[in-house]
N, C-alpha and C positions, 0 to 999 in steps of 0.2 A: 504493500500500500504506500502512494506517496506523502511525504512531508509536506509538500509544499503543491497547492490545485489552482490551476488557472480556470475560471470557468467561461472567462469572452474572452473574446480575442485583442492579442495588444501583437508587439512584434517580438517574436519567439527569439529572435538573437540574445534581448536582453536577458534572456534567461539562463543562458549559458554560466554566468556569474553563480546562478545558485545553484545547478546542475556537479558544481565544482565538488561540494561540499552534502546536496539534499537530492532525494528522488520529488521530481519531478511531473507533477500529468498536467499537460498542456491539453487542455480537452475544452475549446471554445464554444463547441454545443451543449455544453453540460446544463448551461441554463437553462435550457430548453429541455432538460431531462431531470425532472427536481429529484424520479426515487434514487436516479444512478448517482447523484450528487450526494442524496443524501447515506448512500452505501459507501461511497468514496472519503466522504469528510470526515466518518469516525477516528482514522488514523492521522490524519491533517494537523501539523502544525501551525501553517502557513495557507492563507486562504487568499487568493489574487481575484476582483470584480472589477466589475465597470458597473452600469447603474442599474441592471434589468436583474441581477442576482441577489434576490431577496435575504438580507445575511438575518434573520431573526426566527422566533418559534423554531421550529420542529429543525430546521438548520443548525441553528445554535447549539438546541437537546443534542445534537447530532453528535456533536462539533467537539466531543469530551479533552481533548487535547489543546486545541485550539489554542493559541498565543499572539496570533495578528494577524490582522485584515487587512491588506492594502488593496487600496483606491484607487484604478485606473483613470484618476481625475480626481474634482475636490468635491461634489457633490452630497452629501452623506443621506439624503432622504430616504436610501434604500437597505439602510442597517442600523437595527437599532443599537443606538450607542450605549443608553442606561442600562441595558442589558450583557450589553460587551463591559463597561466600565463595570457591572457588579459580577463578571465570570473575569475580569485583568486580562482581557485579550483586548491588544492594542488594536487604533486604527487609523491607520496612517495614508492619507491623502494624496496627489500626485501636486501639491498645490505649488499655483506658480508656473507648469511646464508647457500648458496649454491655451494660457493666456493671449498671445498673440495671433493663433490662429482662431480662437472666438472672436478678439477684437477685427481681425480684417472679417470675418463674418458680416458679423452687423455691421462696418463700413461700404462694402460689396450690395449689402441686403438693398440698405437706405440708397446707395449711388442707383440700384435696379428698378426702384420703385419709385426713387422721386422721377427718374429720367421717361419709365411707361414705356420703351419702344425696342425692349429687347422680347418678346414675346413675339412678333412680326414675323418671325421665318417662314408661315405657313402660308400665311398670307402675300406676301411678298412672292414666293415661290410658283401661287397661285395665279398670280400677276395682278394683286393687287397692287396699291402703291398708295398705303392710307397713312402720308404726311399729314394731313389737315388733325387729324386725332391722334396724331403719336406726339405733338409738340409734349415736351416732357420740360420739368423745373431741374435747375442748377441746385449743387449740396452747397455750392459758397454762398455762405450770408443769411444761412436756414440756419436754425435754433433745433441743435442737439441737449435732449432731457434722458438724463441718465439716471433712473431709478436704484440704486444702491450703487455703492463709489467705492466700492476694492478695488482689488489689482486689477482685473478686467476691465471695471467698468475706463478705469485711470488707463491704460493704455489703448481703450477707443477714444476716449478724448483727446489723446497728442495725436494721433490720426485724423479725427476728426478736426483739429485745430490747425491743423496743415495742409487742410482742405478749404479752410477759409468759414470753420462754420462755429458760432457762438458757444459754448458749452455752458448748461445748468445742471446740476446737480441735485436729488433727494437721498439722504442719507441720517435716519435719526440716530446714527450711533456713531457719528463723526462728528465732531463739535465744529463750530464755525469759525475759522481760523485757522484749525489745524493744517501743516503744513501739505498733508493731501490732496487739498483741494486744489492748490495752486490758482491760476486762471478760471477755476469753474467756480460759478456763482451757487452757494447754497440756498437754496429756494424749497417752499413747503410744495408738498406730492400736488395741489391744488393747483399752486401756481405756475409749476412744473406742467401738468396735463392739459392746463390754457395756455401756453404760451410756445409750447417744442412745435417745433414742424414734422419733427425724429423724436419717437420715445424707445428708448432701449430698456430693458428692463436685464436688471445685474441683483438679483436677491434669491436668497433660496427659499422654499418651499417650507412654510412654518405655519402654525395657527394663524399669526399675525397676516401673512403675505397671500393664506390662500385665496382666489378670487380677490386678491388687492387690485385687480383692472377688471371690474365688474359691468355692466350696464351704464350705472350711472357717473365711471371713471369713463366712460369710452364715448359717453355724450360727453362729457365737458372737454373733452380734445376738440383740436381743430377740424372742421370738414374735409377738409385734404391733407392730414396727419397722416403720418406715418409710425405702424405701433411693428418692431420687434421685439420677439420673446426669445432668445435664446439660454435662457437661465435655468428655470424649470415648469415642466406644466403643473397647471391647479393655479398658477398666478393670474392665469388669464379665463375669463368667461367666456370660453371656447364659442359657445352658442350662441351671446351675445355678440361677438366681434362678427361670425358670420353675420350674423342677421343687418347687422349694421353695415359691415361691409356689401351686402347685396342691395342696400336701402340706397348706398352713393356716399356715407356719411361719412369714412375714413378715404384717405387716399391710395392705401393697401397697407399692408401687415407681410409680417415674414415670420413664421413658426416654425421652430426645429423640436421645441418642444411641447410634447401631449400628457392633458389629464390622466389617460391612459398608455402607454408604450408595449408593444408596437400597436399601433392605429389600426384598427379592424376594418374592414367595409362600413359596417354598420355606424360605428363612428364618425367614421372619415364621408358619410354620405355630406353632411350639415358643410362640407366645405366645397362641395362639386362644382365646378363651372363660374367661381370666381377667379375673373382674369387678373386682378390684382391682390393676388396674394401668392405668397410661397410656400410650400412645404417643405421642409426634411425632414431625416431620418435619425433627431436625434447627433449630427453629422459636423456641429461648427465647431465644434473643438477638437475635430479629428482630420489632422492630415496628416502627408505623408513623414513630412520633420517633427510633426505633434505625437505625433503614436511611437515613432523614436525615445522623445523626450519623457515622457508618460512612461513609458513599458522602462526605460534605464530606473528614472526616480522613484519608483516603486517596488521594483526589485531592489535595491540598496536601501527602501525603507524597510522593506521585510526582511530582508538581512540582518539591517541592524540591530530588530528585536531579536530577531531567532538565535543571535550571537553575543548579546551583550548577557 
């Protein structure tokens, strides 16, 4: 049985460090297979996730060895901590490694949507030629609103600030002045949702945060706002933003993240055949130098319990 279980996938080289000294099962469907995981993990030191491997209950029971969970990312909503912190199995984060490529994310998302006219291939192809409806708006001089102001949220705004575009910030647990903010204006979530033209949302999934962009957060934005979620889903009223996005009310939306993961048909119906907006798969904080960075820092953090 091995020491050490990968259950999604990250990049198998970095494992080689632990392979040095521990066995090993790099088994990236395992998510998908809860009794094999949960046959597998009794003997388990070492437990490697990303966000769909639910680390708690009948896991945990499972889990009688257990000593650290490392996080294929910094996310934690999909393990219970109070339950890890009263068994002293550590858990350790990838935090920091993936920042960069979230922030070009939502730079990308916002440049796609304020612009409207990268959608055309079909059209075009067909021989249409519909410039009169694709004039699209410039990101210089639009009012970026960034919903919680960590490391992520702080390195879309030097991006965004290098594009020429305003940055405000919402942050109740950073004081006004502190050296983080730099150039971004702190502003209440109120003022923040009337004023961005880009609302990014940078917060995790908490009692506080769920459905924090509800209904009546998404009427008080601007009619040709721009809302992405790349943070986590339950922040946003998935039902509400469609309904409002087919009403004209927003200017579009960009989601990577869902109340539910992965998006069923049945879910994923409430978003059909809106041209202004984005889906992914779960996907801005993973690329090809991210999943390097990610799969390195998290095997050296689960090393450094399993060896100290």
């Amino acid at each position: 049985m091995a020491d050490i279980i990968v259950s999604e996938f990250m990049d198998e080289a970095a494992l080689e460090a632990a392979r040095l000294e521990y066995d090993v099962l790099y088994a990236p469907d395992l998510v998908d297979k809860p009794e094999a995981l949960l046959a597998e993990i009794a003997s388990a030191k070492g437990l490697i996730v990303r966000n769909r491997t639910q680390v708690r209950g009948a896991l945990l029971e499972a889990a009688t060895g257990l000593k650290v969970v490392g996080r294929l990312g910094v996310g934690l909503d999909n393990i219970d901590i109070a339950a890890c912190e009263a068994r002293g199995i550590a858990v350790r984060p990838a935090t920091g490694a993936n920042d960069l490529s979230v922030a070009e994310y939502v730079i990308t998302s916002a440049l796609v949507l304020l612009r409207g006219a990268y959608h055309s291939a079909a059209a075009v192809a067909g021989g249409q030629w519909p410039r009169g409806r694709l004039m699209g708006r410039e990101i210089s001089g639009k009012i970026l609103g960034l919903v919680g102001y960590g490391a992520i949220a702080r390195e879309t705004a030097m991006r965004a600030e290098a594009l020429g575009m305003q940055i405000i910030g919402f942050d109740p647990f950073l004081e006004e002045g502190a050296p983080q903010w730099g150039r971004t204006a702190k502003v209440t979530l109120e003022t923040l949702l009337q004023s961005a033209d880009v609302v990014s949302l940078h917060v995790p999934l908490t009692a506080e945060t769920r459905n924090l962009i509800d209904d009546k957060a998404l009427q008080s934005m601007k009619s040709d706002a721009i809302l992405i979620n790349a943070a986590r889903g339950g922040v946003v009223d998935e039902a509400a933003l469609a309904a409002l996005l087919r009403q004209g009310h927003l200017g579009g939306a960009a989601l990577d993240v869902f109340h539910t993961e992965p998006v069923n048909a049945q879910d994923g119906a409430k978003f059909a055949d809106i041209p202004n907006l984005i889906l992914t798969p779960h996907i801005a904080g993973v690329t090809a130098e991210s999943n390097i960075r990610v799969s390195q820092v998290t095997v050296a953090n689960v090393l450094s319990v399993l060896q100290s």
